[in-house]
PyMOL Python script that loads the backbone (N, CA, C, O; Angstrom):
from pymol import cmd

cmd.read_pdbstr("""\
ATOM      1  N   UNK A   1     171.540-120.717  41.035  1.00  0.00           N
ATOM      2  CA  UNK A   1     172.111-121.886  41.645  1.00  0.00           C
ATOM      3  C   UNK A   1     173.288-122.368  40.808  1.00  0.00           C
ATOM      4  O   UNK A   1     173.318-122.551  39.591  1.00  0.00           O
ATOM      5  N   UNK A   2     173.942-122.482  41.422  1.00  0.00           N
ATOM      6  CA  UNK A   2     175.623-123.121  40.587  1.00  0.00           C
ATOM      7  C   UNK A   2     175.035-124.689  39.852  1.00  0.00           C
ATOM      8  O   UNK A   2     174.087-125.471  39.913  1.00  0.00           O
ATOM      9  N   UNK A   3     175.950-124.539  39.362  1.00  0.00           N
ATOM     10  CA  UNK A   3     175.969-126.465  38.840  1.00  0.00           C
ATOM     11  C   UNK A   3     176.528-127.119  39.212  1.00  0.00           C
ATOM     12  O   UNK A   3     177.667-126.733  39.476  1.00  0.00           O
ATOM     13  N   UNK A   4     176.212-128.462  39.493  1.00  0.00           N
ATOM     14  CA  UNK A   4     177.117-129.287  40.519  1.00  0.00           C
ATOM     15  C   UNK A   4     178.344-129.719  39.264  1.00  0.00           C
ATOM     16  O   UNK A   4     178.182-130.005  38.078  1.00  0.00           O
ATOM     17  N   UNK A   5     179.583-129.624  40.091  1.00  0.00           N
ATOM     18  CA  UNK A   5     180.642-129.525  39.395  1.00  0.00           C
ATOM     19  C   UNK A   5     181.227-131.063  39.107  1.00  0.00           C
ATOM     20  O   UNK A   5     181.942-131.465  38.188  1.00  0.00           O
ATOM     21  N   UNK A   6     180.672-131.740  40.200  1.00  0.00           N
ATOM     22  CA  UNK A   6     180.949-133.057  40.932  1.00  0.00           C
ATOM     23  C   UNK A   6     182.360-133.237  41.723  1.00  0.00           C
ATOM     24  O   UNK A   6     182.883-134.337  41.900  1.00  0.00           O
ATOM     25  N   UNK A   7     182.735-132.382  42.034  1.00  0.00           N
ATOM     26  CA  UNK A   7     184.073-132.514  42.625  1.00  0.00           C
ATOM     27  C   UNK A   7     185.518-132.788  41.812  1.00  0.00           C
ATOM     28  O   UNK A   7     185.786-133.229  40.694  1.00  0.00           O
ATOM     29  N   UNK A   8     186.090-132.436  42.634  1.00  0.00           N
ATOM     30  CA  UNK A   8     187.712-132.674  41.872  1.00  0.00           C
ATOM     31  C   UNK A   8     187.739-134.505  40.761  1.00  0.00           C
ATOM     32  O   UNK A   8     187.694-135.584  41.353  1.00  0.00           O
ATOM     33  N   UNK A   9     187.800-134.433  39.573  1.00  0.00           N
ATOM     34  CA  UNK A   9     188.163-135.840  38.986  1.00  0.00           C
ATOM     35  C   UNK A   9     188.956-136.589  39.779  1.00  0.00           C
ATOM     36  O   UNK A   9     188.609-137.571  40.434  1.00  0.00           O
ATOM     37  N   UNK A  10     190.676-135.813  39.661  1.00  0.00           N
ATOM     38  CA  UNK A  10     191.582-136.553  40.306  1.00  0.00           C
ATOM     39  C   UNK A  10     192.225-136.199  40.981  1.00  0.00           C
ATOM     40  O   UNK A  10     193.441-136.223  40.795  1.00  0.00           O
ATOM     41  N   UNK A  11     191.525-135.607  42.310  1.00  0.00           N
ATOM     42  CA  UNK A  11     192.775-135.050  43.533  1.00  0.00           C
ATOM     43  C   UNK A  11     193.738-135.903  44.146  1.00  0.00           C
ATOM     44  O   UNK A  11     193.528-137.095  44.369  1.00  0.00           O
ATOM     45  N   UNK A  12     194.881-135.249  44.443  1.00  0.00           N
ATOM     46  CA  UNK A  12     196.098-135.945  44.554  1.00  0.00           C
ATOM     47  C   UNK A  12     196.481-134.699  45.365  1.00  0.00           C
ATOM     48  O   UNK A  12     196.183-133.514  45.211  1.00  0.00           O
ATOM     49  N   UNK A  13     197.424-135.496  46.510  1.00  0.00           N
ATOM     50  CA  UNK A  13     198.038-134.679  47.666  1.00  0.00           C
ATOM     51  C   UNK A  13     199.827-135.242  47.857  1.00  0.00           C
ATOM     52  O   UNK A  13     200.418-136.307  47.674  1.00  0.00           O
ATOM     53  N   UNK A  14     200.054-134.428  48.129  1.00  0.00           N
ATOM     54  CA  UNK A  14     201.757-134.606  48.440  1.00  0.00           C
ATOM     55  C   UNK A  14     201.986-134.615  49.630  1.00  0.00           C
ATOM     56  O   UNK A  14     203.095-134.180  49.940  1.00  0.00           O
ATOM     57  N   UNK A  15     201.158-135.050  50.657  1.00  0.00           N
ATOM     58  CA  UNK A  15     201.489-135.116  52.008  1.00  0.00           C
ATOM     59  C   UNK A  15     201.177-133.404  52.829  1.00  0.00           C
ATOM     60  O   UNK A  15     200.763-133.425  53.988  1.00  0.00           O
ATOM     61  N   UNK A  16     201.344-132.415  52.332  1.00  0.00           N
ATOM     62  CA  UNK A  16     201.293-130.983  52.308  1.00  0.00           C
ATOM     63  C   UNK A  16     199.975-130.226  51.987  1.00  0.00           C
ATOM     64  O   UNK A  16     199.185-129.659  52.743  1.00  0.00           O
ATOM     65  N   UNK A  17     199.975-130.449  50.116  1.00  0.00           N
ATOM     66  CA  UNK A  17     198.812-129.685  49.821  1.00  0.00           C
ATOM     67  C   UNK A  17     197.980-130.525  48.853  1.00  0.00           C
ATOM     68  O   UNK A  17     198.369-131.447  48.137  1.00  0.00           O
ATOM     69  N   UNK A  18     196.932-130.085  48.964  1.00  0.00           N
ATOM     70  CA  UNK A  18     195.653-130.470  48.388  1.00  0.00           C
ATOM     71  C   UNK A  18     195.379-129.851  47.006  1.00  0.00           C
ATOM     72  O   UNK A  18     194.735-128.832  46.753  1.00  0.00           O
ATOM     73  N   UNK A  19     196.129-130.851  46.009  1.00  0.00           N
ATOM     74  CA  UNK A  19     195.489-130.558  44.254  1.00  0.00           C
ATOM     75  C   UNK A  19     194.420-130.889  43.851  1.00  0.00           C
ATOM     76  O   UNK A  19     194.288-132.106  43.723  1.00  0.00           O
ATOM     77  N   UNK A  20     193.645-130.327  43.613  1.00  0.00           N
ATOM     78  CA  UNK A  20     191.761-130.455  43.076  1.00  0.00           C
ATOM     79  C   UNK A  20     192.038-130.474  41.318  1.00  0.00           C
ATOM     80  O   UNK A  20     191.081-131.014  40.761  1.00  0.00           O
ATOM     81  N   UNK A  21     192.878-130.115  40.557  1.00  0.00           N
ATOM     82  CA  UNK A  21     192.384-130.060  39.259  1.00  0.00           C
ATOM     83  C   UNK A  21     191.306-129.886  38.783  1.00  0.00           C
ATOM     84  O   UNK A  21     190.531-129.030  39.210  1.00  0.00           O
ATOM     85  N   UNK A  22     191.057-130.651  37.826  1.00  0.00           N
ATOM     86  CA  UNK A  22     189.871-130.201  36.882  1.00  0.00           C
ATOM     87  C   UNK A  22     188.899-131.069  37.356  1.00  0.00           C
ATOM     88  O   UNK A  22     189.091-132.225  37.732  1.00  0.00           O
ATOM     89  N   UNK A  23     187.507-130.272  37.313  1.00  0.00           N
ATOM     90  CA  UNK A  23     186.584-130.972  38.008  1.00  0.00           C
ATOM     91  C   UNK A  23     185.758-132.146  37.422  1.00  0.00           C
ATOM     92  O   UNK A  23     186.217-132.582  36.366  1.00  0.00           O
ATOM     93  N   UNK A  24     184.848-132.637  37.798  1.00  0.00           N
ATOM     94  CA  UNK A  24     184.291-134.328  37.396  1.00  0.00           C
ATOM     95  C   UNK A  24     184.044-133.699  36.148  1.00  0.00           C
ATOM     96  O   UNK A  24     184.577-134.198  35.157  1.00  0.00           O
ATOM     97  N   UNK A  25     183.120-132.396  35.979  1.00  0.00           N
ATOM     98  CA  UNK A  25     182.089-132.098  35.187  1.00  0.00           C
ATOM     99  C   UNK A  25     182.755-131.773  34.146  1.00  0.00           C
ATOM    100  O   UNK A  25     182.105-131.795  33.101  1.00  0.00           O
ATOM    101  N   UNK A  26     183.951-131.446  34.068  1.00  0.00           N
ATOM    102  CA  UNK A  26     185.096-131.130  32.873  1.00  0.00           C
ATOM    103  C   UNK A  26     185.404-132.776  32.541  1.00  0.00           C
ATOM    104  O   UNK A  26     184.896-133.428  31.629  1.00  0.00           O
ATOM    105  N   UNK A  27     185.939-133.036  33.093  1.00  0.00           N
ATOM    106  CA  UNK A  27     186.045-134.645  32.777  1.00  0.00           C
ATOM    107  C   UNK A  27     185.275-135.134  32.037  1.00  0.00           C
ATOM    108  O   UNK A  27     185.437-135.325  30.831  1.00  0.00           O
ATOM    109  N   UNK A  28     184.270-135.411  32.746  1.00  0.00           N
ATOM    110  CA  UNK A  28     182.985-135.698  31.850  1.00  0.00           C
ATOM    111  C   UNK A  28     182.742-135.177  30.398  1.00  0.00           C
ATOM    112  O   UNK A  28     182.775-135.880  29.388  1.00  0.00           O
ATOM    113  N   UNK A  29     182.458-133.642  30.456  1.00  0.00           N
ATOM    114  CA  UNK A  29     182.269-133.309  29.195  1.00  0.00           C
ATOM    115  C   UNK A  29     183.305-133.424  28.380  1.00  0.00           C
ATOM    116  O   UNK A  29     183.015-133.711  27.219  1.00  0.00           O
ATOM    117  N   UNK A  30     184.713-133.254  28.700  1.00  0.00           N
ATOM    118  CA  UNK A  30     185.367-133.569  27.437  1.00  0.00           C
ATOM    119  C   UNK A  30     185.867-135.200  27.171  1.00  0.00           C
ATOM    120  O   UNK A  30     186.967-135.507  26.712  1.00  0.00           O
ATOM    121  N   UNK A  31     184.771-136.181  27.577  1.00  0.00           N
ATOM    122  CA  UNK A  31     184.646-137.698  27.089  1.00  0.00           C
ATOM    123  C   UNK A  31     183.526-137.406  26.468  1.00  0.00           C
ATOM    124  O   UNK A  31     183.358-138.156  25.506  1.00  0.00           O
ATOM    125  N   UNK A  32     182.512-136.469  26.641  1.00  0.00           N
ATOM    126  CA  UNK A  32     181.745-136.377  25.455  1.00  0.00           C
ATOM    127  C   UNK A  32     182.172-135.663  24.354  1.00  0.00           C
ATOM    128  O   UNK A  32     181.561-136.012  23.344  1.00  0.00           O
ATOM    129  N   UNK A  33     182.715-135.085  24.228  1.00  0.00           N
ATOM    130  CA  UNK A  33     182.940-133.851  23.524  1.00  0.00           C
ATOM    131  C   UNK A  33     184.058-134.759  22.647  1.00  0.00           C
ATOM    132  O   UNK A  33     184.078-134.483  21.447  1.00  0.00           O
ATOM    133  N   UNK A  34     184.988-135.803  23.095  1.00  0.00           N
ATOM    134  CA  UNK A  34     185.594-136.139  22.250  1.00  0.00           C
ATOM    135  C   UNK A  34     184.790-137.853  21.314  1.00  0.00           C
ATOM    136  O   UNK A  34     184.951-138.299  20.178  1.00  0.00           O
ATOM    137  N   UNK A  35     184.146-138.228  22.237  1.00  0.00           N
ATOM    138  CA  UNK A  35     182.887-138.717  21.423  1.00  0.00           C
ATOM    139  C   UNK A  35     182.298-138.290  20.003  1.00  0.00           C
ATOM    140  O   UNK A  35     182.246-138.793  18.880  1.00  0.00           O
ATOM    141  N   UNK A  36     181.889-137.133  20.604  1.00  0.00           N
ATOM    142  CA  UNK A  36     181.065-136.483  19.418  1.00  0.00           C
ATOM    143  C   UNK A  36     182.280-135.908  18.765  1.00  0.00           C
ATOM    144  O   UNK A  36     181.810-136.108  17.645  1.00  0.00           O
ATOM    145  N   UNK A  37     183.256-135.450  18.544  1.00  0.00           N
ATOM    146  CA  UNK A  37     184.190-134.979  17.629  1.00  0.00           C
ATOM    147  C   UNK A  37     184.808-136.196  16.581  1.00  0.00           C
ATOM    148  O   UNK A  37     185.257-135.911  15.471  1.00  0.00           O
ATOM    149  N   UNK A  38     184.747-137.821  17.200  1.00  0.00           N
ATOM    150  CA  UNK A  38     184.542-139.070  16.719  1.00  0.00           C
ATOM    151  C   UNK A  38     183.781-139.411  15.723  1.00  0.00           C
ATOM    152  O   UNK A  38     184.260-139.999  14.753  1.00  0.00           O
ATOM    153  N   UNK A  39     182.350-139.068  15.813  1.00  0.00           N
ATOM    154  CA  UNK A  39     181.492-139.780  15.156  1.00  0.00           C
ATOM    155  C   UNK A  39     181.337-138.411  13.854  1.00  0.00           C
ATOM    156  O   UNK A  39     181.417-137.182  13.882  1.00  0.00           O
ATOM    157  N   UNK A  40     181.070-139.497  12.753  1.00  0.00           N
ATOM    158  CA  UNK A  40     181.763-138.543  11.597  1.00  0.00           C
ATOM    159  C   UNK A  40     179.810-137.636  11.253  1.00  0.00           C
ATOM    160  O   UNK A  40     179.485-136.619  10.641  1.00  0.00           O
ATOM    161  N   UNK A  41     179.086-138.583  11.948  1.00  0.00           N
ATOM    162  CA  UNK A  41     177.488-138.124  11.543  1.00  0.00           C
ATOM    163  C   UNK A  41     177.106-136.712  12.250  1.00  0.00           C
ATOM    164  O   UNK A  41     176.184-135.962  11.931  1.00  0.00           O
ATOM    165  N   UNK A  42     177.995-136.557  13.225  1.00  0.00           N
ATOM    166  CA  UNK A  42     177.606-135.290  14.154  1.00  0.00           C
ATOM    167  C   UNK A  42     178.118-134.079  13.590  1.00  0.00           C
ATOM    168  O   UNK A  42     179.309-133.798  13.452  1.00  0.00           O
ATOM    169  N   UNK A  43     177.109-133.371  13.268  1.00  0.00           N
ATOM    170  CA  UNK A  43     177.284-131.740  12.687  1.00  0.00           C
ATOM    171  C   UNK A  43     177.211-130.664  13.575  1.00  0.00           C
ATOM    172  O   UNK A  43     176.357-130.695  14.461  1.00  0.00           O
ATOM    173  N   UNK A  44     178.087-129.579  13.458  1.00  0.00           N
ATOM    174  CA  UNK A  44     177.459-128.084  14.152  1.00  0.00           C
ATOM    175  C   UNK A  44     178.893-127.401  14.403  1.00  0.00           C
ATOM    176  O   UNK A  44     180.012-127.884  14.228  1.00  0.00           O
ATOM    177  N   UNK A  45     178.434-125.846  14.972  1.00  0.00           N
ATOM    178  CA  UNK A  45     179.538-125.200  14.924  1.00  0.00           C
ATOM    179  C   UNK A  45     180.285-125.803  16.685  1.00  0.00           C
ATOM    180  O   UNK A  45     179.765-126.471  17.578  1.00  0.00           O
ATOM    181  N   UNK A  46     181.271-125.360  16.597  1.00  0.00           N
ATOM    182  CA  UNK A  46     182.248-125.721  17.747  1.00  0.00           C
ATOM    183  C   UNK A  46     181.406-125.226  19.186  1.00  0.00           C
ATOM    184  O   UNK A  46     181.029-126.001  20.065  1.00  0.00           O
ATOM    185  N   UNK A  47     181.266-124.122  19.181  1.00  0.00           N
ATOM    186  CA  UNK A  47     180.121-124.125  20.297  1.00  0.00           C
ATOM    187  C   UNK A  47     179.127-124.575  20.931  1.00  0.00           C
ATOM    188  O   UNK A  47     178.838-124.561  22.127  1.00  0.00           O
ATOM    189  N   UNK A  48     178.591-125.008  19.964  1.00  0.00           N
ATOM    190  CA  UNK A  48     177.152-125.592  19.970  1.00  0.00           C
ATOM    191  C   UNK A  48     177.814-127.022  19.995  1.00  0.00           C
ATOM    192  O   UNK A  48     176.931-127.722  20.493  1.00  0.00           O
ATOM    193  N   UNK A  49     178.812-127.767  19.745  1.00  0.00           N
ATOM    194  CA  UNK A  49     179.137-129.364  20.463  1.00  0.00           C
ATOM    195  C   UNK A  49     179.684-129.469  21.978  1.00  0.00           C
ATOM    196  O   UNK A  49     179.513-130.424  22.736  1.00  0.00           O
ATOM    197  N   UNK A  50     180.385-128.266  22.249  1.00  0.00           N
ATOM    198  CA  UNK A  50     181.212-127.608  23.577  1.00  0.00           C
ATOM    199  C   UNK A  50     180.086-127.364  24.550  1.00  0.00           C
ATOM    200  O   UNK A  50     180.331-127.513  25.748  1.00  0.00           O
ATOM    201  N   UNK A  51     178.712-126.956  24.109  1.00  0.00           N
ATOM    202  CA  UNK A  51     177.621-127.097  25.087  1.00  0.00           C
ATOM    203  C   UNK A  51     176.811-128.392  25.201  1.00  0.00           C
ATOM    204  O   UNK A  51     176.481-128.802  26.314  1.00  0.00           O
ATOM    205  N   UNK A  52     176.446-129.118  23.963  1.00  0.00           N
ATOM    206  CA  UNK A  52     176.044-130.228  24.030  1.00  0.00           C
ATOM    207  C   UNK A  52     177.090-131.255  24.955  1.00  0.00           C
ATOM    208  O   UNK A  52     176.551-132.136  25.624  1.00  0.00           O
ATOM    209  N   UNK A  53     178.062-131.167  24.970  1.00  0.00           N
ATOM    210  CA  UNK A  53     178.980-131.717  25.924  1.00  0.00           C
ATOM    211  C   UNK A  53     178.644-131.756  27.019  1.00  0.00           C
ATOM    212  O   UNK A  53     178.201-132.784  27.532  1.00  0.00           O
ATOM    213  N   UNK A  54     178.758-130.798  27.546  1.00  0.00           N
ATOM    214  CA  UNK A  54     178.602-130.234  29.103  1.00  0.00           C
ATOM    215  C   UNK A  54     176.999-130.355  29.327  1.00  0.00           C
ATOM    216  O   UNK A  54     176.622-130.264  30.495  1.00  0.00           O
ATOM    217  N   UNK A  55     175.938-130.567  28.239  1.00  0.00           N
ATOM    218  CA  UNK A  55     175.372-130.926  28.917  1.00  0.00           C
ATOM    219  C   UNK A  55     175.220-132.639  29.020  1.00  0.00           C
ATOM    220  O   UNK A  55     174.758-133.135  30.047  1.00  0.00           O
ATOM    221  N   UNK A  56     175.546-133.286  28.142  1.00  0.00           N
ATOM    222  CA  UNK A  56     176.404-134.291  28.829  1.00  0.00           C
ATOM    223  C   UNK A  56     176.584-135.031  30.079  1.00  0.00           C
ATOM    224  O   UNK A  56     176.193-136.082  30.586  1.00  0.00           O
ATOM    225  N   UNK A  57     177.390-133.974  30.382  1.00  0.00           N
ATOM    226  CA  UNK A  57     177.988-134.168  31.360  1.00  0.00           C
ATOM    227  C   UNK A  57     177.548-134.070  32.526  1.00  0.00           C
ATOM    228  O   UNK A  57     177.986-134.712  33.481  1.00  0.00           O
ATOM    229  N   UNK A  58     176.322-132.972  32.580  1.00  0.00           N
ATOM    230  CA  UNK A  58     175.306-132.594  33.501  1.00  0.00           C
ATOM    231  C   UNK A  58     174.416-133.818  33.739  1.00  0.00           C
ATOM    232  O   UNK A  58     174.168-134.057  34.921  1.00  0.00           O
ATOM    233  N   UNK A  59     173.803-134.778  32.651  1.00  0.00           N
ATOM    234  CA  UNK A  59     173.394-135.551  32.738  1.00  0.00           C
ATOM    235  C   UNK A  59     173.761-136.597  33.507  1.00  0.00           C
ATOM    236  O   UNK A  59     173.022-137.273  34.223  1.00  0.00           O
ATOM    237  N   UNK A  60     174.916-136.709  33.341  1.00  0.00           N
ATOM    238  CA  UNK A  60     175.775-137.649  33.969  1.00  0.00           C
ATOM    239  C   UNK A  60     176.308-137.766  35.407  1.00  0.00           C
ATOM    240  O   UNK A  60     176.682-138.776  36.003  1.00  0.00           O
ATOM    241  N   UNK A  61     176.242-136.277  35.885  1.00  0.00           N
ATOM    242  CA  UNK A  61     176.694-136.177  36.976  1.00  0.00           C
ATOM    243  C   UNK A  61     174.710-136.434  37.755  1.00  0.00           C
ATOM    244  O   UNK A  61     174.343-137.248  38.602  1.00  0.00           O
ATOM    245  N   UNK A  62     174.169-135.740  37.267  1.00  0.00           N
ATOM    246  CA  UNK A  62     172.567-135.978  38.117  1.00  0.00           C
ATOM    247  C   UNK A  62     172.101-137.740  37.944  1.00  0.00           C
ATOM    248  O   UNK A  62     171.440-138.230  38.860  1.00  0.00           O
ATOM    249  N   UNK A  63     172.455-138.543  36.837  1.00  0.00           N
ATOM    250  CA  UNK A  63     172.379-139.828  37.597  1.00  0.00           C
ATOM    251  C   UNK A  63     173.083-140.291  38.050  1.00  0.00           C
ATOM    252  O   UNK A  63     172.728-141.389  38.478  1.00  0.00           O
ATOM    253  N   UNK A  64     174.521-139.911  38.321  1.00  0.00           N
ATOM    254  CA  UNK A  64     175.229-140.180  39.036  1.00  0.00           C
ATOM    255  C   UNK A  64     174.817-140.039  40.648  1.00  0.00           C
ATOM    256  O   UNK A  64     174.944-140.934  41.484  1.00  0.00           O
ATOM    257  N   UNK A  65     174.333-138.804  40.862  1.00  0.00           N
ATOM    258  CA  UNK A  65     173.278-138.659  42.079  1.00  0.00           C
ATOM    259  C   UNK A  65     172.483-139.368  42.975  1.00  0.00           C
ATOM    260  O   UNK A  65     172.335-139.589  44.177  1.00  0.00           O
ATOM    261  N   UNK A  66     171.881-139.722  41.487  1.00  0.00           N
ATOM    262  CA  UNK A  66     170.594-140.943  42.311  1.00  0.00           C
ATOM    263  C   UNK A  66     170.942-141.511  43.230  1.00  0.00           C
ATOM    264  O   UNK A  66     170.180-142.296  43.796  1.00  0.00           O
TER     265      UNK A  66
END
""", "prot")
cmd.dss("prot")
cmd.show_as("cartoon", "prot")
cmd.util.cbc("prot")
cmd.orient("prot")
């Protein structure tokens, strides 16, 4: 099953065509991701904050749901 992406952040149209950019779930995670790159207490390799992010963000989008 895919992950809900939550849709385009900030689509914007020119009368013509339809720009989707980057999706909620990117959005999201990189407001966490720059959170946690903030706080000087948070340890780990770059990967392992790049997933804690996103999941994040996952979180966020499923109560967003409710």
């Amino acid at each position: 099953m895919a992950k809900n992406d939550g849709g385009p952040a900030f689509p914007v149209s020119d009368g013509l065509d339809f720009f989707t950019g980057m999706t909620l779930r990117d959005w999201f995670a990189g407001m966490a991701l720059q959170g946690l790159l903030a706080c000087s207490t948070v340890n780990g390799a770059p990967k392992d904050l790049v997933m804690d992010a996103y999941d994040y963000a996952d979180m966020m989008l499923a109560e967003r749901g409710k």
